[in-house]
N, C-alpha and C positions, 0 to 999 in steps of 0.2 A: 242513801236516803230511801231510796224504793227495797231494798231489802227489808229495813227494820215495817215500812206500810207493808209489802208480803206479807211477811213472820204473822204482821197483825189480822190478815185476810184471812190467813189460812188457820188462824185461831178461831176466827170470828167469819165464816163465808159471809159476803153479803150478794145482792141482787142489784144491779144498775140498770136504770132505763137510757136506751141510744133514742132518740124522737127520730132520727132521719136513715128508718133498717134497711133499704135501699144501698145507701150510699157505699161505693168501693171502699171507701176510707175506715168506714165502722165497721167494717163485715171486716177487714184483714184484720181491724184490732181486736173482734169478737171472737175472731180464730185461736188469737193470742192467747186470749184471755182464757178460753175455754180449755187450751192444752196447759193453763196452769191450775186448774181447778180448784181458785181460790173466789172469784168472781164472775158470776152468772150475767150474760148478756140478754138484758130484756129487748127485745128489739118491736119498736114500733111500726104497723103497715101491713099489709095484705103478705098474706104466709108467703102465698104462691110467686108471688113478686119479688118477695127478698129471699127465697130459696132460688130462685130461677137466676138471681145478682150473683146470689153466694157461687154457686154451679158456673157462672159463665169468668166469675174471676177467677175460680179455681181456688174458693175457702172452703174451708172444713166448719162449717156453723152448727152441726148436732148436740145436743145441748142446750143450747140458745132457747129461750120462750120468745115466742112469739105473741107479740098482741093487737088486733086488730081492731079500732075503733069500731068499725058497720058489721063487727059481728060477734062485740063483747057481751058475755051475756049476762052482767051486772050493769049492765048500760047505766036503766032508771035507777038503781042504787046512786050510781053512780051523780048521775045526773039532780038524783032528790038530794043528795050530799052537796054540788056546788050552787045550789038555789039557796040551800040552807048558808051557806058560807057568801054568797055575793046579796045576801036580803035586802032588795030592795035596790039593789042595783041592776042586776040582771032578771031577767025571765028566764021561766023552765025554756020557754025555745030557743033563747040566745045562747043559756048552757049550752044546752042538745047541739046546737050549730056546732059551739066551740068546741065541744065534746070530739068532735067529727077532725078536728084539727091536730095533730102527734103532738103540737107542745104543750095545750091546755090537757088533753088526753093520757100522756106520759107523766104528766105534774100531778093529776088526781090518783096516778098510778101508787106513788110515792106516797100520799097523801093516805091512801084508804091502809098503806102495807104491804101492796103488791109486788111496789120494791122499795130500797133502801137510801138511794140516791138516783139522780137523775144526770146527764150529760145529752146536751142541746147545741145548738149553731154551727154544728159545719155547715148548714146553707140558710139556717135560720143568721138573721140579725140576732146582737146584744139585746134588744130591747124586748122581742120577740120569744127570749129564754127568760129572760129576768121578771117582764111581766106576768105571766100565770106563776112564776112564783110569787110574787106579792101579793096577789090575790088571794090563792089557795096556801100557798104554805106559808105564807105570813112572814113576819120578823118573832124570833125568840122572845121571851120576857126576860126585859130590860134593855133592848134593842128597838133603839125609835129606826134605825136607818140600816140599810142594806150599804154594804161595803166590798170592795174590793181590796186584793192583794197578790203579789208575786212571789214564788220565790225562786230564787236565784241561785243557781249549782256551777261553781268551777272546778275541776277534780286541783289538785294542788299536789308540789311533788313528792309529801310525806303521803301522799295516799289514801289522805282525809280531804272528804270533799269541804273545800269552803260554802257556808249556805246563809245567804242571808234573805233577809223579809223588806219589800217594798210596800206602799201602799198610801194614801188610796190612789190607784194608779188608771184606772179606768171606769169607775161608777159618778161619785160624788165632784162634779165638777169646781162648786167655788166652800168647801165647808166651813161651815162657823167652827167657834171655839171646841162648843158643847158636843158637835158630830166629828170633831178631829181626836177627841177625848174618848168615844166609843172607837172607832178608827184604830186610835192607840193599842185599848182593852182587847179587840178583838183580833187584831195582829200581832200582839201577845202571844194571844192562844194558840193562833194557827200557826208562829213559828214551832211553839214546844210541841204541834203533832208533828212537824219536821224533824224534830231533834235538837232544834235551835235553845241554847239559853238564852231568852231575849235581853239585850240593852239595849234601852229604846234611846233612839236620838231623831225631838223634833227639829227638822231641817229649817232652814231660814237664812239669805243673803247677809245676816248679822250674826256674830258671837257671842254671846250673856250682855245685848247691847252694846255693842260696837257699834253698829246701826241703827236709822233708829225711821220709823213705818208703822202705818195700822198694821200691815202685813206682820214686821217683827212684834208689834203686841198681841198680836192674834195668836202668834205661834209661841210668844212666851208664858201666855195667862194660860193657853191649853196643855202647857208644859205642866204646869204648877198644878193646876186639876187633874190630868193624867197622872201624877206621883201621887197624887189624895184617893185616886181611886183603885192604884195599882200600889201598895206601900209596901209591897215583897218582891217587884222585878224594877230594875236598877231604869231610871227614866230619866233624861236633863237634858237640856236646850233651853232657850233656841241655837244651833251649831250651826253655822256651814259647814259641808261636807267634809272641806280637810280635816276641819276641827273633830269632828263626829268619826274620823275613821283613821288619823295619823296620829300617833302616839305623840310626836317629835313636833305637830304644830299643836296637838291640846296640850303638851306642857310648855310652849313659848307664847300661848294664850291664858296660860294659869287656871287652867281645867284641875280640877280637883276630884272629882268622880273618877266613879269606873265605868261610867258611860265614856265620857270624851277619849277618842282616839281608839277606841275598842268597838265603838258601838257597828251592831249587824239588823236591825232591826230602824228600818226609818221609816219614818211618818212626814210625809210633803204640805206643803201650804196648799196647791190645789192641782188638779188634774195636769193642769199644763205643766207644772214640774214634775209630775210624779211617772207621765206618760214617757218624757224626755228623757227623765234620766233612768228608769231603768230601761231602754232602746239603747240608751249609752251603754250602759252597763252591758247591754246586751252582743252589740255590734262591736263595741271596742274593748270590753275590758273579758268579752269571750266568754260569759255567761251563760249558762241555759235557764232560759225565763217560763217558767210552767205558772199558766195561770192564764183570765183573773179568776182567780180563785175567790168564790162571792162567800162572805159574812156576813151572820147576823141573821141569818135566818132557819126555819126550827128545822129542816133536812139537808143534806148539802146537796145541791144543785148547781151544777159549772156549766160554764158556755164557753165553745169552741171559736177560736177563729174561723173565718171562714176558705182562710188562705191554709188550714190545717192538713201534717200528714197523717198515715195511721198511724206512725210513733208516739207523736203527740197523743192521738186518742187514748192509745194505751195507756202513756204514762198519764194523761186527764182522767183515767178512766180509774186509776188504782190512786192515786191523789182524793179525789170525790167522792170514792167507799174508803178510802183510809180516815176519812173527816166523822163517819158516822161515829158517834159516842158508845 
């Protein structure tokens, strides 16, 4: 998976903003990154601070831009750009304030062109990376809702990694129909930059109505609008799991698609399942879970665990600029 996003890098360099250039964590994956000279570390915060971090852990950060909010010298650019974008919500001095902050500061970064993608939260919160993106970089046209998604890598013994797509596993807590339907659309997408051929299967404690729940009509109306809006990638539910991924229980269910019992690609009823079972997925079935990988909006911007290693950063980091179009 990360070979074929390389191959892409090194076609295409991009630029990534770290908001927190301090941290050990960023600086060893900024080292990484740089001895592969496909991905420029934008690093947020005072030169001297995160040269003196990089020196004391013993990274190689040359290369790396540096940016410093209190001494950028596009500031007011800067600043008359998110007055214009927050009108009438904000003031030129709330900007300025927030200007002053690596996550609003690193988001406008991306925003003006200075870089490509952003990667936020190894000490920020979720909500904290996610917000100055919905401010400033907005959701894409046709995208009412910002989304999340996982994806999921097991190496397998022919040598091909197994990879599939979660979601929405961490943003959208209870979603209606119509936002399980972009959900769908947009975890489409993000498998085929994986590699994934998507067949999407929406999840649900019921089989094509075996059960029967506002839950399983929720998840079978947004079945039937997800296929009307995706009519070239293979989509059916509502499945329980077995059904969505055993060959041997979708034909003692009378599944008739080429989703049932194949499907790699699944869409949950709401946060609490989606959260659960890929941790399942994660913990017991030996999965490596990269993400949340945030959708739906016009640059790709990810947020970090906080519990994050450098490896992670890395591979967040090449996941993030491999999303840029």
């Amino acid at each position: 998976m990360f070979e074929f996003l390389i191959k892409k890098l090194k076609a295409h360099p991009r630029k990534i903003v770290f908001t927190e250039g301090t941290d050990p964590r960023i600086l060893e994956a900024s080292a990484r990154l740089l001895s592969g000279t496909f991905l420029t570390p934008v690093l947020v915060g005072n030169a001297d601070e995160i040269t003196k971090a990089a020196e004391e852990a013993g990274f190689n950060i040359r290369g790396a831009e540096i940016m410093d909010p209190a001494i950028f010298p596009d500031m007011d650019k800067m600043v008359a750009l998110m007055v214009e974008l927050r009108k009438g919500k904000m003031t030129e001095e709330q900007c300025r304030k927030s200007l002053s902050q690596a996550n609003y500061f690193g988001t406008m970064l991306v925003k003006m062109g200075y870089a490509d993608a952003l990667l936020g939260g190894a000490t920020y919160s979720t909500a904290d990376t996610v917000r100055p993106a919905l401010q400033i970089i907005k959701t894409k046209p046709g995208s009412k809702i910002v989304s999340s998604c996982f994806i999921m890598v097991r190496p397998s013994a022919t040598g091909e990694n197994e990879v599939l797509a979660m979601a929405d596993c961490a943003i959208n807590i209870k979603p209606t129909e119509d936002e399980l339907v972009e959900i769908a659309v947009e975890t489409a997408r993000t498998a085929k930059v994986f590699g994934i051929d998507p067949k999407v299967a929406f999840l649900s404690y019921s089989t094509l109505g075996s059960g029967k729940g506002e839950d399983v009509d929720k998840m079978r109306n947004a079945c039937e609008k997800a296929k009307a809006a995706m009519p070239d990638v293979p989509v059916d539910g509502e499945f329980q799991f077995d059904a969505a991924v055993s060959p041997v229980v979708a034909k003692t269910k009378h599944i008739t698609s080429s989703v049932g019992g194949h499907a790699n690609t699944f869409i949950f009823p709401d946060i609490n399942a989606g959260n659960i079972g890929y941790k399942i997925c994660q913990r017991m079935g030996n999965f490596d879970a990269y993400g949340p990988i945030l959708q739906g909006l016009n640059a790709p911007i990810n947020d970090l665990s906080r519990g994050c290693n450098a490896l992670e950063v890395y591979s967040m980091a090449i996941i993030t600029a491999g999303l840029v179009d």
